[in-house]
C-alpha positions in Angstrom: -29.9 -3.6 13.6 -32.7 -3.7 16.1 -35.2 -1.4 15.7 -34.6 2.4 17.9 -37.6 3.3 19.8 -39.3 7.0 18.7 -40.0 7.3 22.0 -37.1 8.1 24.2 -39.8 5.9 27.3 -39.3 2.9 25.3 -35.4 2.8 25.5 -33.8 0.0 27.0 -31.4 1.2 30.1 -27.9 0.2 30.3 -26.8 0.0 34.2 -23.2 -0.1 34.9 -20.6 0.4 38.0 -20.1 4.3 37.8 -16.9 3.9 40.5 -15.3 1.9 37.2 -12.6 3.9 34.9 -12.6 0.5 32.6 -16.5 0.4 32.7 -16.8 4.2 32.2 -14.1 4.1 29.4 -16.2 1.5 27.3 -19.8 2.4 27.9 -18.5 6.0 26.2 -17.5 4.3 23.3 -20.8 2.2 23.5 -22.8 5.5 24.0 -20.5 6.7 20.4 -22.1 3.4 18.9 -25.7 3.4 19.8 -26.7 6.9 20.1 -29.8 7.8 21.4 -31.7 4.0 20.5 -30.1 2.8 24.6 -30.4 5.0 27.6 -27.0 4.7 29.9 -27.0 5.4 33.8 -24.7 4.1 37.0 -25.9 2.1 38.9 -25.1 4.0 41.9 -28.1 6.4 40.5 -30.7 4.5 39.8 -30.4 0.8 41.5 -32.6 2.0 43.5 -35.5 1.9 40.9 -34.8 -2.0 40.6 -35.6 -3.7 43.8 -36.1 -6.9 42.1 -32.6 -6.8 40.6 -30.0 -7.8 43.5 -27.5 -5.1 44.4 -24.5 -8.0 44.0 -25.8 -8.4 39.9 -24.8 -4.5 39.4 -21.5 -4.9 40.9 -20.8 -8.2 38.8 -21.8 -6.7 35.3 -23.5 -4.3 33.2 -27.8 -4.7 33.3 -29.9 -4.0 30.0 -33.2 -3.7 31.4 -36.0 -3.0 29.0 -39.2 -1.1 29.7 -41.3 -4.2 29.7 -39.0 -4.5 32.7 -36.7 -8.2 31.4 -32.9 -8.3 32.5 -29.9 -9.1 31.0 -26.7 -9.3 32.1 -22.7 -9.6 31.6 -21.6 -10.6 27.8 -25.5 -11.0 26.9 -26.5 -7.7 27.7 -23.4 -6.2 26.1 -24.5 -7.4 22.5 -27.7 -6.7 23.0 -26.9 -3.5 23.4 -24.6 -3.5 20.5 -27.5 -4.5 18.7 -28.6 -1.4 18.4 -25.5 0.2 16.5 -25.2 -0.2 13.0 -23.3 -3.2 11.4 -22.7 -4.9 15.0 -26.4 -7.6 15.4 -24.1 -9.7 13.8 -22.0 -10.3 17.5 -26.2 -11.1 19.0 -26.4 -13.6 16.1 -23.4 -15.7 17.0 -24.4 -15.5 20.5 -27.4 -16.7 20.1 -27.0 -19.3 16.8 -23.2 -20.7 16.9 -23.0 -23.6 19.7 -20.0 -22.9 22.0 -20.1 -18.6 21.7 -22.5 -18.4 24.6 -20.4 -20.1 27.1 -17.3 -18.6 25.8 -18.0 -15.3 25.9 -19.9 -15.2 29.2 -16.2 -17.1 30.5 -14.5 -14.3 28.8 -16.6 -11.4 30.3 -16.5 -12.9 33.5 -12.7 -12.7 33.9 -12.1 -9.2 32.4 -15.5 -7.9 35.3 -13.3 -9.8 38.3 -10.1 -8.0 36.8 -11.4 -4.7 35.4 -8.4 -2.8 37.1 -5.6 -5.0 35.3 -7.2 -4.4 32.1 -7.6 -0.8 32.7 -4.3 -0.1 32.3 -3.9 -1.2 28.8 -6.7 0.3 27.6 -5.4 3.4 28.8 -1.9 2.6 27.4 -3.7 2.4 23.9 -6.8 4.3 24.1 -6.0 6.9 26.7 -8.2 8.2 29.7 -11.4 8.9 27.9 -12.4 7.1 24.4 -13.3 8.9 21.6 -14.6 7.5 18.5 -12.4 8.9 15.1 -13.9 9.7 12.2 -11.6 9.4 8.9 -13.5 11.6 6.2 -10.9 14.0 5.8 -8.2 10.7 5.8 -10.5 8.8 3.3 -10.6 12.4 1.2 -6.6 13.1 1.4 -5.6 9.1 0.8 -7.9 9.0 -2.0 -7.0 12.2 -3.5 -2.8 11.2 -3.3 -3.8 7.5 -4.6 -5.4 9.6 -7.5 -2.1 11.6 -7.7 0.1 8.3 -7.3 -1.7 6.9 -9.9 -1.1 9.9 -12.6 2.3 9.9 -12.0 2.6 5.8 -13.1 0.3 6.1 -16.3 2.6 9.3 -17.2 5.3 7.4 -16.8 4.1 4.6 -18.8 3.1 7.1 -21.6 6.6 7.3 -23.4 8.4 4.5 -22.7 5.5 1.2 -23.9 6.1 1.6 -27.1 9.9 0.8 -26.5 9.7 -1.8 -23.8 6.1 -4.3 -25.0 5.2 -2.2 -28.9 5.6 -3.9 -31.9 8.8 -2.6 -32.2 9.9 -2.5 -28.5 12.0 -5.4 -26.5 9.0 -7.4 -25.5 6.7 -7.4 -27.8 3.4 -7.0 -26.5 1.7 -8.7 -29.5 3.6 -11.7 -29.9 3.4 -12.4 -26.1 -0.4 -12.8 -26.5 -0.1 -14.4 -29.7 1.8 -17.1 -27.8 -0.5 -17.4 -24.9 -3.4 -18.1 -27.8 -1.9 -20.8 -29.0 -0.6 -22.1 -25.5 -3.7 -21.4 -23.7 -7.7 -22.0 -24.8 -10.5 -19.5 -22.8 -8.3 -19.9 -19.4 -5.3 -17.3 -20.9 -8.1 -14.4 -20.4 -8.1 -15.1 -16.7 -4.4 -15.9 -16.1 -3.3 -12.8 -18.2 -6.5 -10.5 -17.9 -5.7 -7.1 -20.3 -7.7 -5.4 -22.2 -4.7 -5.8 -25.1 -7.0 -8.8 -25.9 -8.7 -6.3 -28.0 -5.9 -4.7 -29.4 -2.4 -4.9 -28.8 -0.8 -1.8 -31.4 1.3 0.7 -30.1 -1.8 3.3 -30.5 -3.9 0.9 -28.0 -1.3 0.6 -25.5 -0.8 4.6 -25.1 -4.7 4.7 -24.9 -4.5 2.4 -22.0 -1.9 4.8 -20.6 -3.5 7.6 -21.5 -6.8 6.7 -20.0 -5.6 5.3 -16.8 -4.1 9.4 -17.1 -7.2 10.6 -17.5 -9.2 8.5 -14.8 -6.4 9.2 -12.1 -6.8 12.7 -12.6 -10.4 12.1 -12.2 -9.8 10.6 -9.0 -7.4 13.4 -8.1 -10.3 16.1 -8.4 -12.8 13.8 -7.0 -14.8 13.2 -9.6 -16.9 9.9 -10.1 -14.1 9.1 -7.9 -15.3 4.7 -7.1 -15.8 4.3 -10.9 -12.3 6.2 -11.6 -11.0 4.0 -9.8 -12.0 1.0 -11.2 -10.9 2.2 -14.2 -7.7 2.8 -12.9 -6.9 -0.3 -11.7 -8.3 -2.0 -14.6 -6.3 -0.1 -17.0 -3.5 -0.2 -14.9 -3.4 -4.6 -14.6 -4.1 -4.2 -18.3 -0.2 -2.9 -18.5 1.3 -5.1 -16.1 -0.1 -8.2 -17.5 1.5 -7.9 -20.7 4.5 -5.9 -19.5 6.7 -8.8 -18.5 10.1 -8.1 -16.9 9.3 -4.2 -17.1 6.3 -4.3 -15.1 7.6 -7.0 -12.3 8.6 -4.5 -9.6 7.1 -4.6 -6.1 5.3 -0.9 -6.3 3.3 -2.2 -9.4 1.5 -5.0 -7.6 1.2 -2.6 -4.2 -0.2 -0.3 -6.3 -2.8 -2.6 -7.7 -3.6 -4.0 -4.0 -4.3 -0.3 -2.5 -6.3 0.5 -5.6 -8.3 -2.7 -5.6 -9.2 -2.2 -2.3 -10.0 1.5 -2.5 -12.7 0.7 -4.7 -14.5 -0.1 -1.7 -13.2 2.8 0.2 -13.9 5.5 -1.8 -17.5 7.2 -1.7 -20.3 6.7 -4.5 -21.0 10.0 -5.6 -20.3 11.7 -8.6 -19.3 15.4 -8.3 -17.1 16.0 -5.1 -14.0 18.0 -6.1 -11.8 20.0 -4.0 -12.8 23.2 -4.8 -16.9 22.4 -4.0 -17.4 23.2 -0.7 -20.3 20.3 0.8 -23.2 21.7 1.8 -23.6 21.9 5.3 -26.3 20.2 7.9 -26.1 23.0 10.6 -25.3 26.8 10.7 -23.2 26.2 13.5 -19.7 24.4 13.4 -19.3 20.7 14.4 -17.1 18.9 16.7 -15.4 16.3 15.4 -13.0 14.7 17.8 -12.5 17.2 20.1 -12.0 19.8 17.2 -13.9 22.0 15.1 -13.9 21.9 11.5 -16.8 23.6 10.7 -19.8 23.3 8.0 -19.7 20.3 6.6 -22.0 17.9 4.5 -23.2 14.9 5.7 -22.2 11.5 4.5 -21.7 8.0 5.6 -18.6 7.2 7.4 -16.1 5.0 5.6 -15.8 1.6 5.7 -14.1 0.4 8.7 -13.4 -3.2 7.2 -11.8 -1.5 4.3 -9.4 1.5 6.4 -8.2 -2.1 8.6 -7.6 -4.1 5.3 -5.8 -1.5 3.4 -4.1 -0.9 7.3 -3.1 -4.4 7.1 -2.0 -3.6 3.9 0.6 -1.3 5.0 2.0 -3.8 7.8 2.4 -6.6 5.5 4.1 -4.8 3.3 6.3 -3.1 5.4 7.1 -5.9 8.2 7.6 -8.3 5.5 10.5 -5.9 4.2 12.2 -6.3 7.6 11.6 -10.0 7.9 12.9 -10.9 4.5 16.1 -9.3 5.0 16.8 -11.5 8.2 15.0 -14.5 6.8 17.4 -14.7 4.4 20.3 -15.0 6.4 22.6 -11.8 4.1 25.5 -11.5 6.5 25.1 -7.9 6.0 22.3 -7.4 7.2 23.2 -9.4 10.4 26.1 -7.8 10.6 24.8 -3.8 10.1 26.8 -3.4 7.6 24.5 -3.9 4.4 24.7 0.5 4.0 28.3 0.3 3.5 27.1 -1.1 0.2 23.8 -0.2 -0.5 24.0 3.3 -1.5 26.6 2.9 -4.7 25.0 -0.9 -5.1 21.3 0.2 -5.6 19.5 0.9 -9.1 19.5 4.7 -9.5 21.2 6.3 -6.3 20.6 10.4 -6.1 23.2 12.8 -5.5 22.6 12.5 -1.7 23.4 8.9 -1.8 27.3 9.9 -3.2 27.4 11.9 0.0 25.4 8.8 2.0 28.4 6.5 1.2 31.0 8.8 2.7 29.5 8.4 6.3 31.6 6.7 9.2 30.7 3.1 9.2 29.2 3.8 13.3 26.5 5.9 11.3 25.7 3.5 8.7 25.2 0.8 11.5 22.9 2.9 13.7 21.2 4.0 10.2 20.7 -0.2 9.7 19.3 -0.4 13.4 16.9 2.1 12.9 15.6 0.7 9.9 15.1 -2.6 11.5 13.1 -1.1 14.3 11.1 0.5 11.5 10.3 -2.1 9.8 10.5 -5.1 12.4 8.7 -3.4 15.6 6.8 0.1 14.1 4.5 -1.9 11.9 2.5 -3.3 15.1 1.9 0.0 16.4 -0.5 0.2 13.7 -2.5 -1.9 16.1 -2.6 0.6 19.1 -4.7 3.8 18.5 -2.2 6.0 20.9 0.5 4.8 18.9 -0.6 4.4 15.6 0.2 8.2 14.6 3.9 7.7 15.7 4.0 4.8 13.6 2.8 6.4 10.5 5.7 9.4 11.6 8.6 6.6 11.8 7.5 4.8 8.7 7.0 8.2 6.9 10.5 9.6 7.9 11.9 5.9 6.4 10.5 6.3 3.5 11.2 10.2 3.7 15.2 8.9 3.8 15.0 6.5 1.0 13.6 8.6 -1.3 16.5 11.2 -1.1 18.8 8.7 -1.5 17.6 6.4 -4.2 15.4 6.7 -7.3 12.2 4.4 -6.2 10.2 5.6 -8.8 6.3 6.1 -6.9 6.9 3.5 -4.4 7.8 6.2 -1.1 4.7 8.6 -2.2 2.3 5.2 -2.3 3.9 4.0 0.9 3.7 7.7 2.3 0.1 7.5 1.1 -0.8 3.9 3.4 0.7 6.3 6.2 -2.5 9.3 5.9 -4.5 5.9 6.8 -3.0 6.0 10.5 -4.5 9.2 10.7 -7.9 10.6 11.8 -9.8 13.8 11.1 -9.2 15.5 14.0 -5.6 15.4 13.7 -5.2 16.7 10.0 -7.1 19.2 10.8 -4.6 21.0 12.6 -2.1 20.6 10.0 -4.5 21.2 7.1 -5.5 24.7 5.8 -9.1 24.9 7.4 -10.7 25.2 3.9 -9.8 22.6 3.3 -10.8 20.3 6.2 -14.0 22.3 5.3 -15.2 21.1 2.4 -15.1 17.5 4.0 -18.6 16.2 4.7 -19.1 15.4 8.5 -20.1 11.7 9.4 -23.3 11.0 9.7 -24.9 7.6 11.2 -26.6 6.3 8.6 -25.5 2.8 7.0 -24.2 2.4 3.9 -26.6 0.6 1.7 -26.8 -2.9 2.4 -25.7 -4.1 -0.9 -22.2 -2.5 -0.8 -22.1 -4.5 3.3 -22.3 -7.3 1.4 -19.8 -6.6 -1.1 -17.4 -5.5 1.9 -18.3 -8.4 3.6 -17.2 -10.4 0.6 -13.7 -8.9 -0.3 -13.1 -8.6 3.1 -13.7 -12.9 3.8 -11.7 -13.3 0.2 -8.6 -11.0 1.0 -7.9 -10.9 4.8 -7.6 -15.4 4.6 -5.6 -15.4 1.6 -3.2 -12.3 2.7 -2.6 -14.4 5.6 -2.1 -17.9 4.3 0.1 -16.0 1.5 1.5 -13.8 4.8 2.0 -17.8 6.5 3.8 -18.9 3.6 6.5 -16.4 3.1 7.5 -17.5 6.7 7.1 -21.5 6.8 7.2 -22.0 3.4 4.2 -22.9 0.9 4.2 -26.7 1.8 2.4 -25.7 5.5 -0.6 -24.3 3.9 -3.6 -26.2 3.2 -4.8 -27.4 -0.4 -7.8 -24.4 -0.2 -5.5 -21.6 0.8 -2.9 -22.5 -2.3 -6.0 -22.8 -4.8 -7.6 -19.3 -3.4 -4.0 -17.5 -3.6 -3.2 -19.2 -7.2 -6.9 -18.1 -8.1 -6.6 -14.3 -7.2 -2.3 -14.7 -8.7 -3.6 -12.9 -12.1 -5.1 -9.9 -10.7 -2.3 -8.3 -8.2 -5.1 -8.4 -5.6 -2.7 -10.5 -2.7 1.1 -10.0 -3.0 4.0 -11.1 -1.4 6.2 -8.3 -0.5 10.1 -7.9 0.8 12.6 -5.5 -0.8 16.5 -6.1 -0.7 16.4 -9.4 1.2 20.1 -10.0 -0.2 22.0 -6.7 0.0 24.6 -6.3 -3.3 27.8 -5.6 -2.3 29.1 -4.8 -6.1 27.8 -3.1 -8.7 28.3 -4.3 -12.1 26.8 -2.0 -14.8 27.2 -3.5 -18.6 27.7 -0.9 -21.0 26.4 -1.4 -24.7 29.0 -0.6 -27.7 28.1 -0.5 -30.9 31.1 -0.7 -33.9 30.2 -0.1 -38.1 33.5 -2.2 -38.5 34.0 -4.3 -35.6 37.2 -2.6 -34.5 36.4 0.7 -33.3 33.6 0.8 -30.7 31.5 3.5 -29.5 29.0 3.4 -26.3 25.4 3.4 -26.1 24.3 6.6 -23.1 21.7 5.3 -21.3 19.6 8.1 -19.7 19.7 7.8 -16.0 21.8 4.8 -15.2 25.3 5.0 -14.4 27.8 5.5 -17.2 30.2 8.2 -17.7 32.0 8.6 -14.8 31.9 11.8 -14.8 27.8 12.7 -15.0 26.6 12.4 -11.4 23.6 10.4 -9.8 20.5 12.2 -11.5 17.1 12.9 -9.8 14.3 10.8 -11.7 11.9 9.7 -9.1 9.0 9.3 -9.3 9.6 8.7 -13.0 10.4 5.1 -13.3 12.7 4.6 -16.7 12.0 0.3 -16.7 14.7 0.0 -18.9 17.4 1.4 -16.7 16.0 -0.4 -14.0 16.4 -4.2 -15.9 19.7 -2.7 -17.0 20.8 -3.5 -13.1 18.7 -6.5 -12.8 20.0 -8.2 -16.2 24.0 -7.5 -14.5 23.2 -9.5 -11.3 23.2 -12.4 -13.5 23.9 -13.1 -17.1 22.5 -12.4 -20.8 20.4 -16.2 -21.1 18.9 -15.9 -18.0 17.9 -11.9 -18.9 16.2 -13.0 -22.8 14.8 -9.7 -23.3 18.1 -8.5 -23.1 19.2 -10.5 -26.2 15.9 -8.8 -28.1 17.3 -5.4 -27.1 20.7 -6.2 -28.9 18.5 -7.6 -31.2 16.3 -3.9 -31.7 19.5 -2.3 -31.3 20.7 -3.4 -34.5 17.7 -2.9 -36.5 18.0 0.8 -35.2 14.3 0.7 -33.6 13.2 4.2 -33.0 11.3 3.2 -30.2 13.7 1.1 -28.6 16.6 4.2 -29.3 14.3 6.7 -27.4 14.6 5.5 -24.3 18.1 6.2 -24.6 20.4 9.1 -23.8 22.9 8.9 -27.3 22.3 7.2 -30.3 26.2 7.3 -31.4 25.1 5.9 -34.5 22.6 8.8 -35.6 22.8 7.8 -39.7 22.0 4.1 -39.2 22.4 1.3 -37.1 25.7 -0.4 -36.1 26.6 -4.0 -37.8 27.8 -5.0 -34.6 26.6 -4.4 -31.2 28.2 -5.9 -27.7 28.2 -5.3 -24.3 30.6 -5.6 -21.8 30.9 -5.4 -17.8 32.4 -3.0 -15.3 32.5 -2.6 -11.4 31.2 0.9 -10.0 32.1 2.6 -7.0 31.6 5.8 -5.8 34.8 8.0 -5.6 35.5 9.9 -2.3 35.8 13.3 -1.7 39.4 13.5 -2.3 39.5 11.8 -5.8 36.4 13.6 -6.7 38.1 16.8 -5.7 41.2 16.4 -8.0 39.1 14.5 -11.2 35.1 16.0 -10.8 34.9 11.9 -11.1 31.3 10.6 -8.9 32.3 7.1 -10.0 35.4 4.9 -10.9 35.3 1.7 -12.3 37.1 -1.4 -13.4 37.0 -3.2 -16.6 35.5 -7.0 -15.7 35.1 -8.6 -19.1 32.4 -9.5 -21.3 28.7 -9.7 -21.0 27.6 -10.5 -24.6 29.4 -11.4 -27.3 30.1 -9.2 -30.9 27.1 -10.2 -32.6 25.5 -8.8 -35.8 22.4 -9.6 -37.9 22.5 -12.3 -40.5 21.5 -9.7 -43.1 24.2 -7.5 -42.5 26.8 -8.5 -45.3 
């Protein structure tokens, strides 16, 4: 940054055309930038003190005139002004260093100064009348504090159900996974699988990796040591998924690890800052922030603007790409409007609301698909224009708002929900927020952040924004249009969740197949295994889980889409089944074979619908189904006489 004078004489002097609503408009958010380091006046107030400085030069462009008394004009004089505002001498750099920038942006600045009322009116479109610079403490504070909360509520669900799904005991045994990758892989398996499991992969290890990611999400709930919570978070966190196989391959996992990677670099340094401590204040009297007061406040350093636009950019990917995929895919019933006519009896774990979802006229479940599209197609640039950018995080919100009363998606509407605070500024939640809250935010103040954490922004920043797009470029064009560096960068980051792909339901089901599992001591008389949440007895209605995930329920639906060899973990379930693995049997509803397990075990397939209101009326029945045949054979264990 170039040095501010001490004394207010030695200010350079912006001059710019005071008649000008786009001039006016910009040198306010200039003046937000610089401070008091560059004085600002129009020209129609002070030309007069430059006779050597031609009245036609004023009209043409903004002057910087120093008190040494040399001129600068148009694109120059703009980043030399800039120059004085923390983080932006890089934009007098390039000017000045990089052949071709010079020229350019003088061409640039020359056409929007002979057109300044065309572009006026889409800066007031997005900006408004008058700018004012937002400050996103209080955002950085709430999306930090729900990622904390978001967080919690995916370790705690991981608690119970590891030992059944990767323990030595469970369906995927986490143990001989990595004993396979040792003998398949030298020193690269710790970068393609990274885990701390290396160390130890007993049942009593992976709870503490559950527990502790527990105990530092809470940590980053009550803002405590909240950056170095974090990283323990996520590293706990890929831990799980790495050796969690087809139970930790959903979407929300890997979204979940992107937003808390790049919070790292969001979230403040400090140690102690928990709700209930109010932050000391700078001045007795209240501050305006935004046009509104929140009153005493601390002082610290804003938050990272390169970070708030990457974890914005986040958000679009992930839900644009959800629209995209759906037409990208060419599903006629999506095309069509008609995928809702299937998707609330078709989806994993539908609520109670979604039984009375599926009863609605098929006009309503058309204009239901419309809306979503314009959601997810057309909402997701709004995130790119400030006067819109709060009814985007509304529409998105009240999508995800719908979905989660009518399916079971675990914590993937409260993360999403989460991205959403980020379209937010301070002075707009805090006229929803109680004001003790707001209060014990700590105001902005202009200081920098230490240099060495610009650098490590500046770093993640140049890694993820290239390889989100090339990975962004590929989904679209397909993985043979990207070039030989952007497939080794986005195969290099692969192990770590950092860059993800995203798109849910890009082929909407239009049946739902359940398998139910039967177990039998003599092969002749058969009696079912209850799963907990998924569908089963006709008679039990849609439960509420979310935002518990049950994984096993979840690959119940995924394994029926296809068939027991392409679903092997599905064969090692049959397989705990019949050794009657308590760890594998408590993540189950009924055990009907409480004194020992079954000699034979089998499942078999049925089509699910919801009933309507009149069969539901004269039977209580939520679902009816139809017998479809067999999805794994009798089978019983070679021991068994």
């Amino acid at each position: 940054m170039t040095q501010c004078p001490d004394d207010p004489r030695d200010r350079p002097l912006l001059v710019y055309d005071g008649d000008c609503s786009f001039c006016r408009f910009w040198i306010d958010d200039w003046k937000s930038l610089t401070g008091d380091c560059v004085a600002y006046a129009p020209f129609q107030e002070v030309a007069s003190q430059f006779p050597e400085i031609p009245p036609e030069n004023f009209r043409k462009s903004v002057q910087l005139i120093t008190p040494d008394h040399r001129v600068w004009g148009g694109a120059e004089a703009v980043f030399r002004t800039l120059a004085y505002a923390p983080g932006r001498q890089w934009m007098l750099w390039f000017y000045e260093n990089v052949p071709g920038v010079a020229p350019i942006s003088e061409a640039c600045y020359r056409a929007v100064a002979a057109h300044r009322s065309f572009f006026y009116k889409p800066t007031r479109l997005l900006w408004g009348k008058r700018f004012v610079r937002p400050s996103y403490l209080l955002t950085r504070w709430l999306f930090l504090r729900w990622l904390g909360l978001v967080y919690l509520i995916a370790f705690l669900s991981l608690w119970s159900q590891l030992p059944g799904l990767v323990g030595q005991h469970g369906i995927l045994p986490a143990a001989k996974f990595l004993d396979a990758l040792r003998q398949g892989f030298g020193s690269e398996r710790y970068w393609l699988f990274p885990t701390l499991a290396w160390l130890d992969s007993s049942d009593t290890f992976l709870r503490f990796l559950a527990g502790g990611g527990a105990l530092f999400s809470l940590l980053v709930a009550l803002g405590i040591a909240t950056a170095p919570s974090l990283i323990a978070a996520w590293l706990l966190y890929l831990s799980v998924v790495s050796v969690g196989g087809d139970f930790m391959s959903f979407q929300w996992d890997v979204l979940l690890l992107e937003a808390g990677f790049l919070s790292i670099f969001f979230a403040p340094w400090r140690l102690f800052a928990p709700p209930w401590r109010k932050s000391p204040s700078r001045e007795p009297a209240s501050q305006e922030l935004g046009g509104t007061a929140l009153g005493n406040r601390g002082v610290e350093a804003p938050p990272s603007s390169t970070i708030l636009w990457l974890l914005r950019w986040l958000l679009f990917r992930f839900i644009f790409l959800s629209g995209s995929v759906k037409l990208l895919s060419g599903d006629p019933t999506w095309r069509n409007l008609t995928a809702l006519k299937f998707h609330y009896y078709t989806q994993p774990l539908p609520t109670p609301l979604a039984w009375y979802a599926n009863q609605l006229p098929d006009w309503f479940q058309k204009l239901s698909v419309l809306f979503m599209f314009g959601v997810e197609l057309a909402v997701p640039f709004f995130i790119f224009a400030p006067r819109l950018r709060f009814a985007a995080a509304a529409l998105v919100a009240s999508l995800q708002v719908l979905i989660g009363l009518t399916g079971n998606y675990t914590f993937f509407n409260l993360l999403t929900l989460g991205l959403c605070l980020l379209l937010l500024d301070d002075a707009l939640l805090s006229r929803f927020l109680p004001h003790f809250l707001a209060a014990r935010v700590g105001e902005a103040s202009a200081a920098r952040r230490p240099r060495g954490r610009r650098y490590v922004t500046a770093a993640v920043a140049l890694v993820i924004l290239p390889a989100s797009v090339a990975q962004m470029a590929g989904r679209f064009w397909g993985g043979t249009v990207l070039p030989q560096p952007a497939i080794r960068l986005l195969n290099w980051l692969s192990p770590f969740h950092i860059v993800n792909g995203y798109g849910l339901f890009a082929v909407m089901t239009t049946s739902r197949l359940e398998i139910v599992v039967e177990g039998s001591m003599d092969g002749t008389t058969w009696s079912d295994y209850e799963f907990k949440y998924k569908p089963g007895d006709v008679r039990r209605p849609p439960p509420w889980v979310e935002p518990h995930q049950p994984r096993l329920d979840w690959q119940m639906w995924f394994a029926a889409l296809g068939n027991y060899q392409e679903n092997r973990w599905f064969v090692n379930f049959m397989v705990r089944l019949l050794e009657g693995s308590p760890a594998v049997l408590g993540l189950l509803q009924k055990n009907p074979f409480p004194t020992g397990p079954p000699r034979y075990i089998r499942a078999l397939v049925y089509d699910y619908h919801f009933t309507d209101f009149a069969t539901r009326r004269a039977t209580g029945n939520w679902w009816r189904r139809e017998f479809k045949g067999s999805y794994f054979p009798v089978a019983s264990l070679r021991q068994n006489p």
